[in-house]
C-alpha positions as CSV (number, residue, x, y, z in Angstrom):
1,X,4.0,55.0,-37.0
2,X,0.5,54.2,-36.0
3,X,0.1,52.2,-38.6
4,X,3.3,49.9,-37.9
5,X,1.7,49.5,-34.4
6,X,-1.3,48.4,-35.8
7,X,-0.3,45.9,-37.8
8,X,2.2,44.4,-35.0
9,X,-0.9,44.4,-33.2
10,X,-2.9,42.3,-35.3
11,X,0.4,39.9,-36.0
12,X,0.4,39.3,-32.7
13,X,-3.5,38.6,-32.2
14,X,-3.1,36.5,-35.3
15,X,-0.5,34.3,-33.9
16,X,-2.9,34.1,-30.8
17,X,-5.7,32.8,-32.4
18,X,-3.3,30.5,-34.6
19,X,-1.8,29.0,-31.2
20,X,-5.2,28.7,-29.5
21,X,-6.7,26.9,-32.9
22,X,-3.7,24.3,-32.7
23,X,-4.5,23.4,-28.8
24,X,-8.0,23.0,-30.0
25,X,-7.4,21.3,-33.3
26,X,-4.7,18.8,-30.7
27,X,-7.3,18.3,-27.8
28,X,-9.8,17.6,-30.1
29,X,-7.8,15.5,-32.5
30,X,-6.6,13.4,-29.2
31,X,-10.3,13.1,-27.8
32,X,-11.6,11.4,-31.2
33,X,-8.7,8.9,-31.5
34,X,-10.1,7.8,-27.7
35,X,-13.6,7.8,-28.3
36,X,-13.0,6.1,-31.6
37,X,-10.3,3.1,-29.9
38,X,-13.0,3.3,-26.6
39,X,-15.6,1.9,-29.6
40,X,-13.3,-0.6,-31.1
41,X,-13.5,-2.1,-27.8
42,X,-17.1,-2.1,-27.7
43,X,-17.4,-3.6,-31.3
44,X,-15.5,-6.9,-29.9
45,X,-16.3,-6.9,-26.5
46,X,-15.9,-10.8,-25.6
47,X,-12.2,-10.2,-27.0
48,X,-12.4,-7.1,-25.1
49,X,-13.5,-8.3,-21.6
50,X,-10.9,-11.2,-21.9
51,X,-8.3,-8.8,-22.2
52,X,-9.6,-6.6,-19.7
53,X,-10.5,-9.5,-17.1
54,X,-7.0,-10.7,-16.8
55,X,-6.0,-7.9,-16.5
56,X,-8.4,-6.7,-13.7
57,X,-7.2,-10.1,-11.7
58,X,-3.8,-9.8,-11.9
59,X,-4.0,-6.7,-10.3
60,X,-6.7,-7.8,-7.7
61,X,-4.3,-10.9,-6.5
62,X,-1.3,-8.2,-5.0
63,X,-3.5,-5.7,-4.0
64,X,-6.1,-8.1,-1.8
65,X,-2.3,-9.2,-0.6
66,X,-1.5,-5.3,-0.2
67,X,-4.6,-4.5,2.1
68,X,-4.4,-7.6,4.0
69,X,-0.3,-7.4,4.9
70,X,-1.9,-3.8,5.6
71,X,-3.9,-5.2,8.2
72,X,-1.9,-7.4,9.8
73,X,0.3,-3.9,10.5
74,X,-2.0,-2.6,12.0
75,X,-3.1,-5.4,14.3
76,X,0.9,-5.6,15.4
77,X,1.1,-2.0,15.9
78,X,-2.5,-2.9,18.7
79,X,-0.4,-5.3,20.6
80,X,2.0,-3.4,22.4
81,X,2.6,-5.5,24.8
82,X,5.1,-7.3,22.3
83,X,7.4,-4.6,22.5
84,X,6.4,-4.0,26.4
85,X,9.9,-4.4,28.7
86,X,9.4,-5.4,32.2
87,X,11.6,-4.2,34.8
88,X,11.8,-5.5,38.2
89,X,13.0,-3.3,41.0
90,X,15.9,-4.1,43.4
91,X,14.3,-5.1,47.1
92,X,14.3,-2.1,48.9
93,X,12.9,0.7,46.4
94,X,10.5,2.7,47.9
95,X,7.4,3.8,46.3
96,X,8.8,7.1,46.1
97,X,11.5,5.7,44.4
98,X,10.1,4.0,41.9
99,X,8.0,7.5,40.5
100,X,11.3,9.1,40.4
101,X,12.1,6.8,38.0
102,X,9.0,7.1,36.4
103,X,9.7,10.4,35.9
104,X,12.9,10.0,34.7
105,X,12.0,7.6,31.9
106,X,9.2,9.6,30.7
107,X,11.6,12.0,29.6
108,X,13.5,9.4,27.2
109,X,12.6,9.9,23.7
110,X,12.6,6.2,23.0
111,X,10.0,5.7,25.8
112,X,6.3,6.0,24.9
113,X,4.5,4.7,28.1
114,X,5.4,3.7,31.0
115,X,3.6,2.1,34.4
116,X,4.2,1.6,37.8
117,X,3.0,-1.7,39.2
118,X,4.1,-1.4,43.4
119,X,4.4,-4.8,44.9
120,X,0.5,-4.3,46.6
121,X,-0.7,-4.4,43.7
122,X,1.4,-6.8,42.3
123,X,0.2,-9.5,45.1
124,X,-3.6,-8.7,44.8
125,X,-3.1,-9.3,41.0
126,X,-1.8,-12.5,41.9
127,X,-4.2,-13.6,44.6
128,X,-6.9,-13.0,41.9
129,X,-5.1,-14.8,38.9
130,X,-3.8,-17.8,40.3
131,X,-6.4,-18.8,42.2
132,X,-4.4,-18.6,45.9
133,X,-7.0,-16.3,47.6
134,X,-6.6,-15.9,51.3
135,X,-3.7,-18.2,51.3
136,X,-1.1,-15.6,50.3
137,X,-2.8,-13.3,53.4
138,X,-0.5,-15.9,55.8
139,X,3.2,-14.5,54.1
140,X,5.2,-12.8,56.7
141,X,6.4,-10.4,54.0
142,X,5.4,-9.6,50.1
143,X,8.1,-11.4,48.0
144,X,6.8,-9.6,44.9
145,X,9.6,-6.5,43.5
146,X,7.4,-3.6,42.3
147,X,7.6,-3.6,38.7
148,X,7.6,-0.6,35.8
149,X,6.2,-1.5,32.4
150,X,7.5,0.5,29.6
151,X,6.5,1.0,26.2
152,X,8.7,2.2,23.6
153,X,7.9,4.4,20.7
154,X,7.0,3.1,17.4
155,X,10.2,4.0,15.8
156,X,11.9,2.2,18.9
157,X,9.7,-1.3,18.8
158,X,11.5,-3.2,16.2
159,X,13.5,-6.3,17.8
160,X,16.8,-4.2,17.6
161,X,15.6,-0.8,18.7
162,X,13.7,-2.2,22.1
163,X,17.0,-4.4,22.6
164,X,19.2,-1.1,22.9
165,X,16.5,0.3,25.0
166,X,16.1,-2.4,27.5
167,X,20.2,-2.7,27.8
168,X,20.4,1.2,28.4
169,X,17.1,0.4,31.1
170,X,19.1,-2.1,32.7
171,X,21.8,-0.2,34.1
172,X,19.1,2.0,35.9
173,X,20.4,2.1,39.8
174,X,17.1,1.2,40.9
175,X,16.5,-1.9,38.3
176,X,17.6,-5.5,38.9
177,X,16.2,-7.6,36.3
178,X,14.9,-6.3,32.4
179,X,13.2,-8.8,30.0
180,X,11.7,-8.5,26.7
181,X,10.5,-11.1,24.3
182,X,12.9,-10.3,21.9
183,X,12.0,-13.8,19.9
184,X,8.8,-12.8,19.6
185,X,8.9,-9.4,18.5
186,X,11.4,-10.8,15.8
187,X,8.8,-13.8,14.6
188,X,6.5,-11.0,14.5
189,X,8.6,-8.8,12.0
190,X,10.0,-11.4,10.2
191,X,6.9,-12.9,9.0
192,X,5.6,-9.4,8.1
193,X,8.3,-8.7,6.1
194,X,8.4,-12.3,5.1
195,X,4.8,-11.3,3.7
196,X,5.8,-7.6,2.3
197,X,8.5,-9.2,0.3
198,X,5.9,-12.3,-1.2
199,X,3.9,-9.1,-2.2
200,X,6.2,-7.6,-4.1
201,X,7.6,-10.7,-6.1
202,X,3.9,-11.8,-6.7
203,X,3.2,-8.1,-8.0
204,X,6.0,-7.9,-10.3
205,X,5.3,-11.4,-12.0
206,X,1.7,-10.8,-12.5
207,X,2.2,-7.1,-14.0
208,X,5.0,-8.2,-16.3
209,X,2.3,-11.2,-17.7
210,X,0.0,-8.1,-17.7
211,X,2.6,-6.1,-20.4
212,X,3.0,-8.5,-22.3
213,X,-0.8,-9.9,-22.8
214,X,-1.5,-6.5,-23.5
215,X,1.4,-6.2,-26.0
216,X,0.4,-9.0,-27.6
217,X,-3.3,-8.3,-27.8
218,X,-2.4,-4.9,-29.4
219,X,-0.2,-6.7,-31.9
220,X,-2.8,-8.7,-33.4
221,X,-5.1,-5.6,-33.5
222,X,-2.3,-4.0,-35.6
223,X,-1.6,-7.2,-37.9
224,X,-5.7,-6.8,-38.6
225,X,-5.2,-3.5,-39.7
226,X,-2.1,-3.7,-41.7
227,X,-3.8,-3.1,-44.8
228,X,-5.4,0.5,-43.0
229,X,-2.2,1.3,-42.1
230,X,-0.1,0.9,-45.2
231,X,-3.1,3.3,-46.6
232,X,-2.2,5.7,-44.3
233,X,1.4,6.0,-44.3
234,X,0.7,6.3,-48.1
235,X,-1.3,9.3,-47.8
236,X,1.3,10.8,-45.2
237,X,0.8,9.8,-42.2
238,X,3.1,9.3,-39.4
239,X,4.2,6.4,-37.0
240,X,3.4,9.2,-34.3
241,X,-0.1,9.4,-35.9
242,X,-1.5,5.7,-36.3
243,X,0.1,5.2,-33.4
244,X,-2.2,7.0,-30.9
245,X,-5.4,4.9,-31.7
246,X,-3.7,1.7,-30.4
247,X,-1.7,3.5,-27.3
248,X,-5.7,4.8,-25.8
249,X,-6.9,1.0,-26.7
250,X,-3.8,0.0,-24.2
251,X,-5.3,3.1,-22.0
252,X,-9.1,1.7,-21.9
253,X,-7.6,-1.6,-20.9
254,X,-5.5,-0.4,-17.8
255,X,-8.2,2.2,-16.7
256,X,-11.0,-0.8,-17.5
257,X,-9.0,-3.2,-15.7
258,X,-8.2,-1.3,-13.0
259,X,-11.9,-0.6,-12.0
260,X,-13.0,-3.9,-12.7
261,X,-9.8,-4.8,-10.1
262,X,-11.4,-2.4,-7.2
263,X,-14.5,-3.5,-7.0
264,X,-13.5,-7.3,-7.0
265,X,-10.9,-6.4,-3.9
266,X,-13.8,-4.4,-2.1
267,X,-16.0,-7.5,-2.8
268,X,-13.1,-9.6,-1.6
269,X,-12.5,-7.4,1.7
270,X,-16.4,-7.4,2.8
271,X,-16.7,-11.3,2.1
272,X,-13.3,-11.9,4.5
273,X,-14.5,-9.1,7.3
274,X,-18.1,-10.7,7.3
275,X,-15.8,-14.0,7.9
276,X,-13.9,-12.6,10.2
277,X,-16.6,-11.0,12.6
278,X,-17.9,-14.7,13.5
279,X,-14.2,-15.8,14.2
280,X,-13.8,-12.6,16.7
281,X,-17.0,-12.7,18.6
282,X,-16.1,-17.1,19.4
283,X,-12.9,-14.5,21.1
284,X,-14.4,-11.8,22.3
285,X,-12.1,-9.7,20.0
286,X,-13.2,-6.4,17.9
287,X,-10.9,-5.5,14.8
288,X,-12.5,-3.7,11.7
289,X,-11.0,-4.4,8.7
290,X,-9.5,-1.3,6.9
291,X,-10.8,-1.3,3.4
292,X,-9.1,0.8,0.7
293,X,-9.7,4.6,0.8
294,X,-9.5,6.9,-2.1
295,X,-5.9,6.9,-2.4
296,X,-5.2,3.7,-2.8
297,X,-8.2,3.6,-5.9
298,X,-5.8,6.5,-7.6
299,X,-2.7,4.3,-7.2
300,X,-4.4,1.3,-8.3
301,X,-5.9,3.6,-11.6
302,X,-2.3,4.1,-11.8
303,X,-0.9,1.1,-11.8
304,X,-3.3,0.1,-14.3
305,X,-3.5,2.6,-16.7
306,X,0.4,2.4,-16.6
307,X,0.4,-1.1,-17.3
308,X,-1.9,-1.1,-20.7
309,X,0.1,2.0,-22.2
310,X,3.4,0.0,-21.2
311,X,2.1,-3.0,-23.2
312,X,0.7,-0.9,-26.0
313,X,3.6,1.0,-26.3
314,X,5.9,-1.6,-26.2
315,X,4.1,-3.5,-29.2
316,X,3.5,-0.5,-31.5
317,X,7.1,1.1,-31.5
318,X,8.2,-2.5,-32.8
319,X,5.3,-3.4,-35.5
320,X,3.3,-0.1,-36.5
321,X,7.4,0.6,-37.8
322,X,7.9,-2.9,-39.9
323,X,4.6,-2.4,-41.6
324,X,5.2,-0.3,-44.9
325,X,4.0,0.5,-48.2
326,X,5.9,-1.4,-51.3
């Protein structure tokens, strides 16, 4: 009996050792065929940095685009006052009055911000802006209303969210008039998405010219080696097998490509922020431009590396089949 357990035993250890020498023998096997396709690369590298330069561009054109439309996000989200609604006060509101509402509207969940401008302040803001002075001191009475600026939240500043809000804000008891730049906040979001949508159609064009350079590129490389490869299937190999080689060659290009297309965009971004730090100092303006963080490296690896197997794979499932021995 002890010796039926033993042997299981060493079965099963056997098996162990023969499933651990096949994930070896595979990893290893796998990291040779990349090595070995990394050096084909370097043995033509003019052919090789042709290759891996148009691709590297055609992904640095979208994703300059990208980080820019980015930007200009970010700069709208800054200027609130776009999506800032004004409401003046019937005559007769009280200061008092006017906080109750305050407090009211700070308790609306589409309502970020609000202020209180009373009609004091309203006139001294006046006197100093256009230029009156002492001349207003001679009014019998302060025709200004008193005035609450609210903010919406960010999920309520498109054009039609901060139109519902300023329609429910109208019918207040205390408000008489509500205005919002509706047109402008609408230009603003239009031409954003105007911009997003340019983006995308650019991107799609560029990295379907990248599959099928790269397909094509890998299809000579495989009419060179037809003779190598009618060896092969000759000797047993399979399509799977001579495959691999050319599908890492389409890997080295992508992951190539895709690091020669970062640093080209981060040379890109610090040429156009050194451009733009003259333009906001004339203004008296400060905006840093967000460059591309760690994230958006990995999605542009990605996107690369995606790219070069797509084009690989789409040439060798058609021509490493139609080549075979006679």
């Amino acid at each position: 009996m002890s010796l039926l357990f033993k042997g299981r035993a060493q079965g099963a250890e056997a098996i162990k050792i023969g499933v651990l020498q096949l994930l070896i023998m595979f990893f290893t096997d796998h990291l040779r065929q990349a090595v070995n396709s990394l050096g084909e690369l370097w043995r033509s590298p003019f052919a090789s940095l042709m290759t891996i330069g148009v691709l590297g561009f055609s992904i640095t054109l979208p994703s300059t685009l990208y980080v820019l439309v980015k930007n200009t996000e970010q700069i709208s989200q800054q200027w609130e006052q776009a999506s800032e609604i004004s409401l003046f006060l019937r005559t007769g509101v009280t200061d008092a009055s006017a906080q109750q509402l305050l407090t009211r509207l700070r308790l609306w969940p589409e309502v970020a911000e609000v202020a209180y401008i009373s009609p004091a302040e309203g006139l001294k803001e006046f006197q100093v802006l256009s230029g009156l002075g002492d001349a207003l001191n001679y009014l019998e009475t302060n025709p200004l209303p008193g005035v609450v600026l609210v903010v919406p939240t960010v999920k309520h500043s498109s054009p039609t969210s901060a139109g519902m809000l300023l329609n429910k804000l109208r019918k207040e008891r205390e408000v008489e008039i509500g205005k919002l730049d509706i047109e402008w906040l609408e230009r603003l979001y239009a031409l954003i998405g105007i911009a997003k949508d340019l983006v995308t159609l650019l991107a799609v064009l560029l990295f379907f010219a990248v599959v099928l350079i790269i397909g094509n590129t890998i299809r000579l490389n495989i009419l060179s080696k037809r003779d190598e490869i009618v060896v092969m299937k000759l000797v047993g190999a399979t399509d799977a097998f001579i495959q691999r080689p050319f599908l890492y060659t389409g890997f080295w290009y992508g992951f190539l490509g895709g690091i020669m297309a970062w640093v080209t965009v981060l040379l890109i971004l610090l040429w156009v922020d050194y451009s733009m730090q003259g333009f906001m100092e004339k203004y008296q303006v400060s905006f840093n431009l967000t460059a591309m963080d760690l994230s958006t490296l990995i999605v542009m690896l990605l996107v690369s590396v995606s790219l070069g197997i797509a084009g690989s794979l789409l040439s060798v499932q058609r021509h490493v089949k139609d080549i075979e021995p006679r």
